[in-house]
VOPASE-814118 format. One record per residue: x negated, y, z of N, C-alpha, C in turn; residue in three letters. Coordinates in steps of 0.02 Angstrom, whole numbers, padded with zeros to 5 digits, always signed. Each point is the difference from the previous one (the first is absolute). Layout:
<pts>
XYZXYZXYZALA...
</pts>
This chain:
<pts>
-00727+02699-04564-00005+00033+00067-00065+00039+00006UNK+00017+00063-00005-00079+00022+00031-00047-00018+00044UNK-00045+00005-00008-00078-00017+00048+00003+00056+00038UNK-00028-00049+00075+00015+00046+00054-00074+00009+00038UNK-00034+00061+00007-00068-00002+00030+00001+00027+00063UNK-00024-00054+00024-00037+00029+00103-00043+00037+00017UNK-00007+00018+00045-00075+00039+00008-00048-00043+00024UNK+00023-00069+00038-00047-00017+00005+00030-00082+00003UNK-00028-00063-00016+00002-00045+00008-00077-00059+00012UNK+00059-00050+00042-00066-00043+00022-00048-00044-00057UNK-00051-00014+00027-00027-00043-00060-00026-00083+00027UNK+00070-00033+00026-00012-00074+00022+00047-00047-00061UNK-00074-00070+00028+00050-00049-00027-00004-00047+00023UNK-00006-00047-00023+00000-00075+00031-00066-00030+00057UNK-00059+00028-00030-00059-00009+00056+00038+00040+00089UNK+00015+00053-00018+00058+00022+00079+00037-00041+00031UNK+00038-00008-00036+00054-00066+00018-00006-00063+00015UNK-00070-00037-00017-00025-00051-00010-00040+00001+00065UNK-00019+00065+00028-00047+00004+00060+00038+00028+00052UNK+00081+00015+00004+00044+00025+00025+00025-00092+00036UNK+00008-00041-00074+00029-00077+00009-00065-00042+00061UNK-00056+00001-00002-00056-00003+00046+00018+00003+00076UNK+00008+00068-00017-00009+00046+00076+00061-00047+00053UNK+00060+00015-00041+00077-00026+00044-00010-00063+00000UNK-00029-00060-00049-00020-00065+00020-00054+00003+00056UNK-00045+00037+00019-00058-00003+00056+00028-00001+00068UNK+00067+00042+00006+00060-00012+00077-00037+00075+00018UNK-00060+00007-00029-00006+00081+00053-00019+00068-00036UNK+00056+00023-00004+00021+00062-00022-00008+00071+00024UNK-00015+00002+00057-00027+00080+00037-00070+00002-00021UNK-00032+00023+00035-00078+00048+00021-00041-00065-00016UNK-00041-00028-00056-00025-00062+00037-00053-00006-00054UNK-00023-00051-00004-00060-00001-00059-00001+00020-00058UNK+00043-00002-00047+00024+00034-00061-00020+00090+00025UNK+00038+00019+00048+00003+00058+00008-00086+00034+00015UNK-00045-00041+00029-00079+00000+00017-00022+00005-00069UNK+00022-00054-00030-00048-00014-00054+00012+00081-00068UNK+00082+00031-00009+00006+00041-00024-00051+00074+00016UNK-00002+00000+00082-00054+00037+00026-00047+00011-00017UNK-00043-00064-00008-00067-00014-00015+00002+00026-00066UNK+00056-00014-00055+00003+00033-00061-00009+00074-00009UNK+00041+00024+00022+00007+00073+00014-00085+00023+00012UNK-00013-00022+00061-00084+00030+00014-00040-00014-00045UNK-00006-00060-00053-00047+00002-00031-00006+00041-00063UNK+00089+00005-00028+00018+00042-00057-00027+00083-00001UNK+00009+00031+00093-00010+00059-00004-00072+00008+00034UNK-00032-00040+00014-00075-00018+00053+00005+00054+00039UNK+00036-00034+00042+00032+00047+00054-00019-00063+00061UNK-00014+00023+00072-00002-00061+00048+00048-00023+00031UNK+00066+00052+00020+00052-00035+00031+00051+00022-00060UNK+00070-00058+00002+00063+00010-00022+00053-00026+00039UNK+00054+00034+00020+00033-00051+00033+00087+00038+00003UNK+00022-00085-00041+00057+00015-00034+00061+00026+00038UNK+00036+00038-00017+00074+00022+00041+00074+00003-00035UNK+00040+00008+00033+00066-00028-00053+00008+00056-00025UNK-00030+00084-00002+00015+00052-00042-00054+00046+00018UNK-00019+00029-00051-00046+00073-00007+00012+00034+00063UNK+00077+00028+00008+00026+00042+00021-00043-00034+00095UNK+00032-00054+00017-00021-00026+00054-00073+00003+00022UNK-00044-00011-00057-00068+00000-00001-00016+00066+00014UNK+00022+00056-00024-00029+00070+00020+00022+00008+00070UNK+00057-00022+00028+00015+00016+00054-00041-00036+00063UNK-00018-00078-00028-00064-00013+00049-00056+00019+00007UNK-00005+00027-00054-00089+00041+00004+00025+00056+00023UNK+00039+00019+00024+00011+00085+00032-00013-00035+00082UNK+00023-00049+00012+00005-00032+00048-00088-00022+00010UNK-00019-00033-00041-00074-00020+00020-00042+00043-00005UNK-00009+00070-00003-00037+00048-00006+00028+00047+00063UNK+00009-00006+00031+00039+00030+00087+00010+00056-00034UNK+00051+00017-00031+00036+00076-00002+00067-00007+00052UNK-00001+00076+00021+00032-00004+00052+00080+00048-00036UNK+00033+00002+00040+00066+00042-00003-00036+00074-00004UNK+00027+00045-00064-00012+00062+00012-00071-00005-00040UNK-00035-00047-00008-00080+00031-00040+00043+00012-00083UNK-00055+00048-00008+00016+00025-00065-00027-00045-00073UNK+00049-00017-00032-00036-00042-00068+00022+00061-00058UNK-00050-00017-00049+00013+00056-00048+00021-00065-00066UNK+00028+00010-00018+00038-00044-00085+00022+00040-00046UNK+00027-00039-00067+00013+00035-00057+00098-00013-00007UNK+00041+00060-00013+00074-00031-00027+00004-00064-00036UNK-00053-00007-00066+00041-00038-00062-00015-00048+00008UNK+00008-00037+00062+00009-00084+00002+00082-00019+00027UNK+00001-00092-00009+00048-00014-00002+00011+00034+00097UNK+00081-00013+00015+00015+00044+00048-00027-00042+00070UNK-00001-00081-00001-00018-00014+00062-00076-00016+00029UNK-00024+00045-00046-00097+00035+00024+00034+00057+00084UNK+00049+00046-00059+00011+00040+00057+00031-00008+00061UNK+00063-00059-00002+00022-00018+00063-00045-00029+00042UNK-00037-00058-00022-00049-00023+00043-00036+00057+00040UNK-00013+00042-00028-00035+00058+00062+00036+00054+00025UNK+00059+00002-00019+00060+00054+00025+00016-00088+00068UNK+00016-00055-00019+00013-00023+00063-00046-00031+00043UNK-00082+00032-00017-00065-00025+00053+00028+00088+00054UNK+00029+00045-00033-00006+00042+00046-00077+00043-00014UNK-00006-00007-00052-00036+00051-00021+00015+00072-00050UNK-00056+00049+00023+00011+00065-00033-00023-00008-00081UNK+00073-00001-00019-00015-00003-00080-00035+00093-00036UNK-00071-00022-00031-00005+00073-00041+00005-00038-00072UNK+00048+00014-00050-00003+00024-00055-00040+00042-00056UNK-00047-00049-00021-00056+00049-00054+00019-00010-00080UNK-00012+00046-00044+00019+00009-00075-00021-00057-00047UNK+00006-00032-00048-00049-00029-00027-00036+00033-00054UNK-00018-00035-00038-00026+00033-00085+00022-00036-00048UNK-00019+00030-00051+00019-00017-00065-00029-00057-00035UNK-00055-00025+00033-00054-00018-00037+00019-00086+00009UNK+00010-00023+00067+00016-00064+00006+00085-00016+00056UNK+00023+00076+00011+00068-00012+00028-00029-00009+00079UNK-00050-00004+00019-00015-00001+00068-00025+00048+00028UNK-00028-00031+00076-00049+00061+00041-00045+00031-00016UNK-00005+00068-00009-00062+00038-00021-00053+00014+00043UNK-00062-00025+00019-00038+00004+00049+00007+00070+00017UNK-00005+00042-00052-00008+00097+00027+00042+00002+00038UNK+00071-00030-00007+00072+00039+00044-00018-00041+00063UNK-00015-00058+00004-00006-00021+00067-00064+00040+00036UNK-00059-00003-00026-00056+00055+00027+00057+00050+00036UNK+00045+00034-00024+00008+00060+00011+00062-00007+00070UNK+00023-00044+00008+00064-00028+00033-00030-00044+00055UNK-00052-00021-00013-00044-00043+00082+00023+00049+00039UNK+00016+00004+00069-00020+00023+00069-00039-00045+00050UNK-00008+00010+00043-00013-00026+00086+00026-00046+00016UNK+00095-00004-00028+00049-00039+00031-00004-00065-00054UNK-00037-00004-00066+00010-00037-00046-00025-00071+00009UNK+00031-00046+00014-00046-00067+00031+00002-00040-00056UNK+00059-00004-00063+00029-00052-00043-00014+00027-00067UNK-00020-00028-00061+00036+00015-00061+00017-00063-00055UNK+00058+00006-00006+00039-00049-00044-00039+00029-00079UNK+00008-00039-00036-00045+00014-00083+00073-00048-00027UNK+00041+00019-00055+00029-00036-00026-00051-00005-00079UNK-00002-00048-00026-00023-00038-00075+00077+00017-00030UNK+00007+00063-00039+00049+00006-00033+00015-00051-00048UNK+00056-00025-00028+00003-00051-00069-00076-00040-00009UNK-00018-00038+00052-00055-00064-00024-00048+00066-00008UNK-00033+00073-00018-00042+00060-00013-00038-00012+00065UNK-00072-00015+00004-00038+00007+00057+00002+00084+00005UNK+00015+00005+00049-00023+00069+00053-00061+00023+00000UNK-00026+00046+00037-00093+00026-00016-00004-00030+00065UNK+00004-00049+00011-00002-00039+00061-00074+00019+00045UNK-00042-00030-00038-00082+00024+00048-00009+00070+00004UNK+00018+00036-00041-00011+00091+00044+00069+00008+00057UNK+00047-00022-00006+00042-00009+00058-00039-00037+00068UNK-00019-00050-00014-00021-00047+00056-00063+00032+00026UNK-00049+00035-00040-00055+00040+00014+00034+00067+00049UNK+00040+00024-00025+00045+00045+00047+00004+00007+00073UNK+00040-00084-00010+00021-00009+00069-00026-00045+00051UNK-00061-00015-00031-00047-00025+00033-00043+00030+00028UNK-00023+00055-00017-00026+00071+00010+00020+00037+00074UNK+00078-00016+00007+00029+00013+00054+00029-00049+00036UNK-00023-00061-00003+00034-00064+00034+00072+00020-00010UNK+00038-00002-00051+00071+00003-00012-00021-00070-00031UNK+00080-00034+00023-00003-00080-00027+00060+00007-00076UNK-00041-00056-00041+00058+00021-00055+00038-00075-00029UNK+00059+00004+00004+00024-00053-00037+00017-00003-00074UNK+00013-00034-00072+00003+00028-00056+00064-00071-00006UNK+00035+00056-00028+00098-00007-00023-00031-00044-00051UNK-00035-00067-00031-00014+00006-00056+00070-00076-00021UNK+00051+00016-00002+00046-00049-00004-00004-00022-00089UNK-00010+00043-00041+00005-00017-00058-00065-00014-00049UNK-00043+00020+00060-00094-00016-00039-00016-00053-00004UNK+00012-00039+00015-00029-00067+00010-00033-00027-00079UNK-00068+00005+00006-00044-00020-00057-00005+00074-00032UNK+00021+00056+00021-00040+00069-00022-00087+00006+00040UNK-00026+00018-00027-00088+00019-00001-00017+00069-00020UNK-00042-00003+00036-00055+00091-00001-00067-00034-00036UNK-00037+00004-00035-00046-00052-00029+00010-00046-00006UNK-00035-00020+00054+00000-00071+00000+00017-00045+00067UNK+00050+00057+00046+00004-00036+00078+00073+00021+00006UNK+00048-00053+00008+00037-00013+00001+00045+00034+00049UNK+00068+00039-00017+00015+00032+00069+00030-00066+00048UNK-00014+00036+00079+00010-00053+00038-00043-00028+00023UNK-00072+00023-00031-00063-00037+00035-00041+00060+00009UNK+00024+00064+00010-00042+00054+00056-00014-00034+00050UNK-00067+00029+00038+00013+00008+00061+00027+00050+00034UNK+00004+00022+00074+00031+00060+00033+00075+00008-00019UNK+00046-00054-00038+00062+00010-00020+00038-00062+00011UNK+00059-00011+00005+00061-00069-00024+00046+00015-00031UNK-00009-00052-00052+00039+00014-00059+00059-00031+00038UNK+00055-00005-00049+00068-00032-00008+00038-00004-00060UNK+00012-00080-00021+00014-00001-00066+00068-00041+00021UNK+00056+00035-00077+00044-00037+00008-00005-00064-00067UNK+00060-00055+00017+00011-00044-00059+00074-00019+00002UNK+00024+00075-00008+00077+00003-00012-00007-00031-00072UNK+00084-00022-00017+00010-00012-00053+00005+00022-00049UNK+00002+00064-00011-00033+00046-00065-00078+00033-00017UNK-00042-00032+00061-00069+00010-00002-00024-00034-00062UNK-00070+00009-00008-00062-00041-00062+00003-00081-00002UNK+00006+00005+00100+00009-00083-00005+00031+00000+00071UNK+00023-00053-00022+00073+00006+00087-00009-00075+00039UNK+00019+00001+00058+00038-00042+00042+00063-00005+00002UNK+00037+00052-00025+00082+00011+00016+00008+00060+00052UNK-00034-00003+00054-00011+00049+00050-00077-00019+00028UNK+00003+00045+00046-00081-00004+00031-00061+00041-00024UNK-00046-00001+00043-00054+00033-00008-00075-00020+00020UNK-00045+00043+00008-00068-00021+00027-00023+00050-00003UNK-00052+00010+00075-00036+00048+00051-00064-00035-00010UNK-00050+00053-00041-00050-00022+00003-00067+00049+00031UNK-00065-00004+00033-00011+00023+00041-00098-00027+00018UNK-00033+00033-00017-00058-00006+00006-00026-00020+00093UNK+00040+00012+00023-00009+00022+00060+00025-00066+00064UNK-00044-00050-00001+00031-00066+00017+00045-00005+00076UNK-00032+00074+00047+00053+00000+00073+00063+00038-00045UNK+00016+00022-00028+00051+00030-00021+00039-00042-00025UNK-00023-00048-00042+00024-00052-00035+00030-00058+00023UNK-00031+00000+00084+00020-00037+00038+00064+00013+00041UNK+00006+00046+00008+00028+00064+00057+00079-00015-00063UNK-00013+00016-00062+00081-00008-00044+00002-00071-00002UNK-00038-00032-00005+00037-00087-00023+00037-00015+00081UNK-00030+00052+00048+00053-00033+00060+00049+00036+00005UNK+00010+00063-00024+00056+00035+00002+00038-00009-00042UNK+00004-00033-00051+00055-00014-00029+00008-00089+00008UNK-00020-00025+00048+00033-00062+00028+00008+00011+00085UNK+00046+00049+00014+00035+00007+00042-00059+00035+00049UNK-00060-00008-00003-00036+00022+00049-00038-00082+00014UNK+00026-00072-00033-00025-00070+00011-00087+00002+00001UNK-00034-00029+00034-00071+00013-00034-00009-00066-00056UNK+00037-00052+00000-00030-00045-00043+00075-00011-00058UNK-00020-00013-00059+00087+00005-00046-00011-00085+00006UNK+00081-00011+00001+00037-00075-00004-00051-00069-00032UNK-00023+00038-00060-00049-00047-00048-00072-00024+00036UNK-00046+00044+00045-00027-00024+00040+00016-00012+00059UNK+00055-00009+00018+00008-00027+00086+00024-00086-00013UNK+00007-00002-00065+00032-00081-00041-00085-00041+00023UNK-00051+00025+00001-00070-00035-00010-00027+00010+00070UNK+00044+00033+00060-00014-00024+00070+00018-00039+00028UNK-00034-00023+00068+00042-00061+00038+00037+00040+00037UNK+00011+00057+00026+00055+00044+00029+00045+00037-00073UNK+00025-00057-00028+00028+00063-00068+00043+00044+00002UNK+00042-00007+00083+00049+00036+00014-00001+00064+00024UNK-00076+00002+00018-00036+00058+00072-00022+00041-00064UNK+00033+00074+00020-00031+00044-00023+00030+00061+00058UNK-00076+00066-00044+00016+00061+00062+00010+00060-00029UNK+00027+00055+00029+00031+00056-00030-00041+00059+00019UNK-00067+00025-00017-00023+00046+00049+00012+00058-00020UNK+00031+00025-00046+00046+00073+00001+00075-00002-00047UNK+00013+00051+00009+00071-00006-00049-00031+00014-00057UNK+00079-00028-00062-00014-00037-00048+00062+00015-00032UNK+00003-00038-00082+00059+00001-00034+00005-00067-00039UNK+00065-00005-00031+00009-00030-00038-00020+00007-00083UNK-00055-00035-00034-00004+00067-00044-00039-00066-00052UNK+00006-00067+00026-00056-00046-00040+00025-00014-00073UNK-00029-00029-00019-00009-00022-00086+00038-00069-00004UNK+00012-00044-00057+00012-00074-00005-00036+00005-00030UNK-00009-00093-00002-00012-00044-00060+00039+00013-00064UNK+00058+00000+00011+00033-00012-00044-00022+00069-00049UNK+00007+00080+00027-00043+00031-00026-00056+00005-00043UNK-00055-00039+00034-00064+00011-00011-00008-00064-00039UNK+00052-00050-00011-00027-00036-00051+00014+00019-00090UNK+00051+00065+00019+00012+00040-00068-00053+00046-00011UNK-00023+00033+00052-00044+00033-00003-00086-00027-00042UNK-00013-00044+00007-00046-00055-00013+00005-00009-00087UNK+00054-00016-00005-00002+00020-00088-00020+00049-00011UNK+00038+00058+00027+00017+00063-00042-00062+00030+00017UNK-00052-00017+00047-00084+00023-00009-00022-00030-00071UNK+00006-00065-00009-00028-00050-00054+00023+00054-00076UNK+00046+00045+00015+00033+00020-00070-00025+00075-00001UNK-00041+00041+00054+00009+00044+00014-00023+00045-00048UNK-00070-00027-00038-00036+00035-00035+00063+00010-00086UNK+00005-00067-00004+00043+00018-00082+00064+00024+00018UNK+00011-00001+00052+00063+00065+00016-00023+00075-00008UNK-00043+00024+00029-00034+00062-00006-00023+00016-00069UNK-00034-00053-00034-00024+00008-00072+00055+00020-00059UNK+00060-00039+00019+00045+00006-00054+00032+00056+00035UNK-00008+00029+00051+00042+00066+00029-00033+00051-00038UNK-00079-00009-00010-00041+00061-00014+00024-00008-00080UNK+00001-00051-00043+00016+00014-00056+00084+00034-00025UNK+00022-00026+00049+00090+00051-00002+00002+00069+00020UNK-00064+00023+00033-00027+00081+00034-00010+00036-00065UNK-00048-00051-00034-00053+00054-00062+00069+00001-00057UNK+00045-00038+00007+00056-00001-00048+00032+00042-00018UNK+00029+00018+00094+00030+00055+00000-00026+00047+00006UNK-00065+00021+00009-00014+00064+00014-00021+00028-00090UNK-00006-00047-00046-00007-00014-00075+00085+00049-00021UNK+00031-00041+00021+00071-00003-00036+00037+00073+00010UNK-00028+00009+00079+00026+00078+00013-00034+00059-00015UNK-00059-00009-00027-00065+00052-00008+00035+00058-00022UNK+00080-00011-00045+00045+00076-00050-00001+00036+00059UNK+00022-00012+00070+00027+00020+00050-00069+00032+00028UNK-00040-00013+00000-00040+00011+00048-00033+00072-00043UNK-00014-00055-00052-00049+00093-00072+00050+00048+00025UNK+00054-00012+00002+00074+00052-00003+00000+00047+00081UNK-00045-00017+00030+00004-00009+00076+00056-00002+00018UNK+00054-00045-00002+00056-00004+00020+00006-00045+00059UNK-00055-00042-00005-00028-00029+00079-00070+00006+00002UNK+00019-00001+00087-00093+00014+00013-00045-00068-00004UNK-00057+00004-00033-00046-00075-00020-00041-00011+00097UNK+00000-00057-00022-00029+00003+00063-00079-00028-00017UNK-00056+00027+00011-00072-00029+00006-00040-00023+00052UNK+00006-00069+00000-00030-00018+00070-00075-00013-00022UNK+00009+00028+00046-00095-00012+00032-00016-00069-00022UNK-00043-00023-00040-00051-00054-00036-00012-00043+00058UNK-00008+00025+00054-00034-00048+00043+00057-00054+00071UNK+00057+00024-00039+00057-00027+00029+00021-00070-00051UNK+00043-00047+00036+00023-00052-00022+00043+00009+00022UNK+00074+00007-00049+00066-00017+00039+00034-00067-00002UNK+00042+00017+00065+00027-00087+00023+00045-00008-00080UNK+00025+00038-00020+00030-00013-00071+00091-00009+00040UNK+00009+00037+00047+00065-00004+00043+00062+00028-00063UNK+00000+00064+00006+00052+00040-00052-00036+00036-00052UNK+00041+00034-00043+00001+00034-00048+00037+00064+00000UNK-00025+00051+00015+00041+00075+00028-00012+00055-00048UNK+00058+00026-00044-00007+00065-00043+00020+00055+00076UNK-00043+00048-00029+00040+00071+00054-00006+00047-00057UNK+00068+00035+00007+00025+00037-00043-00018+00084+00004UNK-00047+00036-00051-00037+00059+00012+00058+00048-00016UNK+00016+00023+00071+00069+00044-00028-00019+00085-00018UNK-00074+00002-00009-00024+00061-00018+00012+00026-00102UNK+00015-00085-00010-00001-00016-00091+00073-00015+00002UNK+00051-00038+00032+00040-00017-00002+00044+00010+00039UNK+00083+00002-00025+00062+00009+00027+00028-00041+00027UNK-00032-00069-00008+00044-00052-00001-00007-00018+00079UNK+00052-00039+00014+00016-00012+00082-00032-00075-00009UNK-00040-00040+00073-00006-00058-00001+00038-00031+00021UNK+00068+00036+00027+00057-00062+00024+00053-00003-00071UNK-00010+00027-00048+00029-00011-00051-00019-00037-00049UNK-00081+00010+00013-00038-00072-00052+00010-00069+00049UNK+00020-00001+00070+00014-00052+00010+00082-00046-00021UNK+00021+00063-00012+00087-00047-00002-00018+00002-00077UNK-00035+00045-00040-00009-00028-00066-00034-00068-00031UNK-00043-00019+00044-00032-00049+00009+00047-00085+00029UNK+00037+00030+00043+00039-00060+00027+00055-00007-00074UNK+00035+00030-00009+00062+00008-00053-00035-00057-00042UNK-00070+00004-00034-00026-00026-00033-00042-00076+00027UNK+00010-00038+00032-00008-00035+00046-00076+00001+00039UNK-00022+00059+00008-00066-00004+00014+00007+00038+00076UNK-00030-00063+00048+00015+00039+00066-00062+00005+00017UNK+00012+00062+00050-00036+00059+00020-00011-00013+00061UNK-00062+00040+00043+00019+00019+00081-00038+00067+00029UNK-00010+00010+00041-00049+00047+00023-00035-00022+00058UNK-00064+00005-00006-00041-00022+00059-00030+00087+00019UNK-00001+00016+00048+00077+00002+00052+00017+00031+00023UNK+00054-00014+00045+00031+00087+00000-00055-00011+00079UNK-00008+00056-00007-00062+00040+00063+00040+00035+00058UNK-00037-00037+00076+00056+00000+00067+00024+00059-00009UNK-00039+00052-00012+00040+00070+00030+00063+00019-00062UNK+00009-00051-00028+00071+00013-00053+00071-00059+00047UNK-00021-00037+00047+00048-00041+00020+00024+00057+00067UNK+00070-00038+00004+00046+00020+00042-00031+00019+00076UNK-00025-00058+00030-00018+00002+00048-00061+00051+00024UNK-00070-00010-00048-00035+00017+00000-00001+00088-00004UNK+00030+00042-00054+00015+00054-00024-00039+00052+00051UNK+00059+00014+00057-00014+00062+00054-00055-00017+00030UNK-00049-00065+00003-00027-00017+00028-00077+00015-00043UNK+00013-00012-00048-00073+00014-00065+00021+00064-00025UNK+00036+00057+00036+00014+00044-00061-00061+00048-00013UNK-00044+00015+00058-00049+00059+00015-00044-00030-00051UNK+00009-00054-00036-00081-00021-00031+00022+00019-00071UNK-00077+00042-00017+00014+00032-00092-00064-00077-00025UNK+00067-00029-00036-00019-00068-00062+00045+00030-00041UNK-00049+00052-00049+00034+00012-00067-00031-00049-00049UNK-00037-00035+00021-00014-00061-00076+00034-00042+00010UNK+00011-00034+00083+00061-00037-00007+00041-00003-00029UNK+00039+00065+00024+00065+00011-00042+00023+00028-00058UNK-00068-00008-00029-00002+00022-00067+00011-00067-00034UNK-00062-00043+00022+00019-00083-00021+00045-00018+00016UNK+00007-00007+00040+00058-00015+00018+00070+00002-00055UNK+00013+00053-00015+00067+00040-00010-00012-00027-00095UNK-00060-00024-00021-00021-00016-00091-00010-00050+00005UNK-00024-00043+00047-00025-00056-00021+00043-00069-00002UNK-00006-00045-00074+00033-00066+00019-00044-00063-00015UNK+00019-00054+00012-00017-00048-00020+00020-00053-00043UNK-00022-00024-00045+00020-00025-00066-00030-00072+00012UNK+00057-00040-00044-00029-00071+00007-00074-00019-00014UNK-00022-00045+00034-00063-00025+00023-00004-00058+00019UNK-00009-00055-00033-00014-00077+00053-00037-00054-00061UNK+00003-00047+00004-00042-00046-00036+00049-00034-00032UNK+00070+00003+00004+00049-00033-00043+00008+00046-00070UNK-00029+00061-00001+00020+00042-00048-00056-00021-00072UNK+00045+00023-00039-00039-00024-00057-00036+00061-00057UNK-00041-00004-00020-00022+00071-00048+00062+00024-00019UNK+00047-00030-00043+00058+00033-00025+00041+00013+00053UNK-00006-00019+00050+00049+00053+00050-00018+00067+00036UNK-00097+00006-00005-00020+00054+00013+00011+00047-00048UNK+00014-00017-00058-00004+00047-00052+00069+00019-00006UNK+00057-00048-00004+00068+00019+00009+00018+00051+00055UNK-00050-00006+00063+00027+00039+00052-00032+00088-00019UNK-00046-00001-00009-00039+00040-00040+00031+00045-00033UNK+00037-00026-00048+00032+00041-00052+00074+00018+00010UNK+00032-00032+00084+00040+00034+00006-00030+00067+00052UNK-00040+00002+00021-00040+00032+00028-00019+00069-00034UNK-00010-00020-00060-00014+00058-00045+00070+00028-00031UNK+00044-00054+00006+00054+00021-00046+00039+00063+00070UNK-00011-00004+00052+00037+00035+00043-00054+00066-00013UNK-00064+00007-00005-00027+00080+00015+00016+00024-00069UNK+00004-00038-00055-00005+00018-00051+00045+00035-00062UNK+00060-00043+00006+00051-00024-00022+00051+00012+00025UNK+00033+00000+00075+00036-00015+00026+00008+00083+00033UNK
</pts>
């Protein structure tokens, strides 16, 4: 039977399960000490001062739109090539979406295009962390700090990406948002974390995503009123478990030799494909030295200035052969809804990436000989085929 490759798979085992068997013997399974103590992890990993967990990325950006008083109608400026519900969250705060280009260099915001795209009306800017790729995050935040524009950063797939030596997520003047979906570096299954230099801010989301409660379930257990609690603004549903955060708790403990053995499957492939690249048949990508990536994906984009070849044809060539593919991602102003609505905005790198780029297996289950197998069907399609 042929061998079948993912793009991405988890990397748990028995320490998960074993602290999963814990949690459901303890009787308390929501928001509760496990879920604190994962917190406390998080802040110390990124030396960051606040963290505070939520059941999705997606939710987390939407409370910091909320804890930063943007109103209906203020203008946020963002990038297409993130996943799609960056953009609903602020298409349903009722804000004026502007659409800016990215670059080539890390797939994200280019400080110049936003310089050039600020107005008067600009109160917001979203920063997505393309594929785990830190963003030029501090000349952004220097930006918009410059003009009291508040910025949130998309960074769902960074988690453990670095600019030197400071971890994204521990700016100040910014809140991050990380996810720990199940095809992330390291997962919960779902969920996320809002992290946030800024301790009234920090305060302002841990109540908005428990309904608007001021105290969560786990401390009202250690009052003599444990029942009395108060609501002093609206709020959501949006909290974390235990049961979560006691997976989460490993998958910190693993985080580093997850990333390590990611970076050695990077230099593999970028080894194995080098025919392609001398050939310029894809474009190399050179990151900046002073970046650390989360080690999320692995992305060829196809230089169609050297080549004929289509990237939706190296993908069904790729599947035929059991090697599955995906694209991170298709960019709002290519969806249905979005279209008439993003059409005035010129993102020709978008949709340039867009329209070449795929993603090739990547995870910690893979083995040297499967990078190299994938590799050479890789080559066998520009080459051969």
């Amino acid at each position: 039977m042929k061998k079948k490759f993912q793009v991405s798979s988890t990397f748990i085992n028995k320490d998960e399960l074993n602290s999963l068997k814990n949690v459901i013997a303890s009787g308390w399974l929501t928001s509760g000490r496990i879920t604190h103590k994962f917190e406390e992890e998080v802040k110390k990993k990124l030396s960051v001062k606040n963290a505070i967990a939520v059941n999705s990325c997606t939710n987390g950006i939407f409370a910091s739109l909320h804890a930063l008083n943007l109103k209906k109608n203020d203008e946020v400026i963002t990038t297409p090539f993130t996943f799609v519900s960056t953009i609903h969250n602020l298409f349903n705060f009722g804000l004026k979406i502007k659409l800016i280009d990215i670059n080539f260099n890390d797939f994200s915001m280019d400080p110049e295009e936003l310089k050039k795209n600020i107005t008067s009306k600009t109160k917001c800017v979203v920063v997505t962390h393309y594929g785990g790729i830190p963003a030029n995050i501090k000349k952004i935040i220097d930006i918009c700090k410059s003009k009291k524009i508040k910025v949130i950063e998309d960074a769902a797939t960074a988690f453990g990406a670095k600019v030197k030596n400071k971890y994204i997520g521990a700016y100040n003047d910014s809140i991050a948002v990380f996810s720990f979906y199940a095809n992330k570096v390291i997962t919960t299954g779902e969920g996320g974390v809002v992290t946030t230099n800024n301790n009234n801010l920090a305060k302002k989301i841990r109540n908005l995503i428990s309904c608007g409660i001021d105290k969560d379930p786990w401390q009202r257990t250690f009052e003599k009123k444990s029942w009395f609690y108060n609501v002093p603004f609206y709020g959501f549903k949006y909290n974390f478990t235990d049961l979560q955060a006691c997976i989460g708790l490993e998958q910190l403990k693993k985080i580093k030799k997850i990333q390590n053995y990611r970076k050695k499957l990077r230099k593999l492939y970028d080894k194995e494909l080098e025919p392609l690249f001398q050939k310029k048949f894809l474009i190399k990508k050179n990151y900046n030295n002073k970046i650390t990536l989360s080690e999320y994906i692995y992305t060829i984009l196809i230089n169609k200035k050297n080549t004929k070849k289509k990237r939706d044809n190296l993908f069904l060539y790729l599947k035929k052969r059991g090697i599955n593919c995906t694209v991170h991602y298709i960019p709002a102003n290519k969806h249905i809804f979005y279209k008439k609505k993003f059409k005035r905005f010129n993102l020709k790198n978008s949709d340039y990436i867009f329209d070449n780029i795929i993603s090739i297996p990547f995870h910690n289950n893979l083995k040297e000989k499967d990078i190299i197998f994938i590799s050479s069907k890789v080559k066998e399609f520009f080459l051969k085929h």
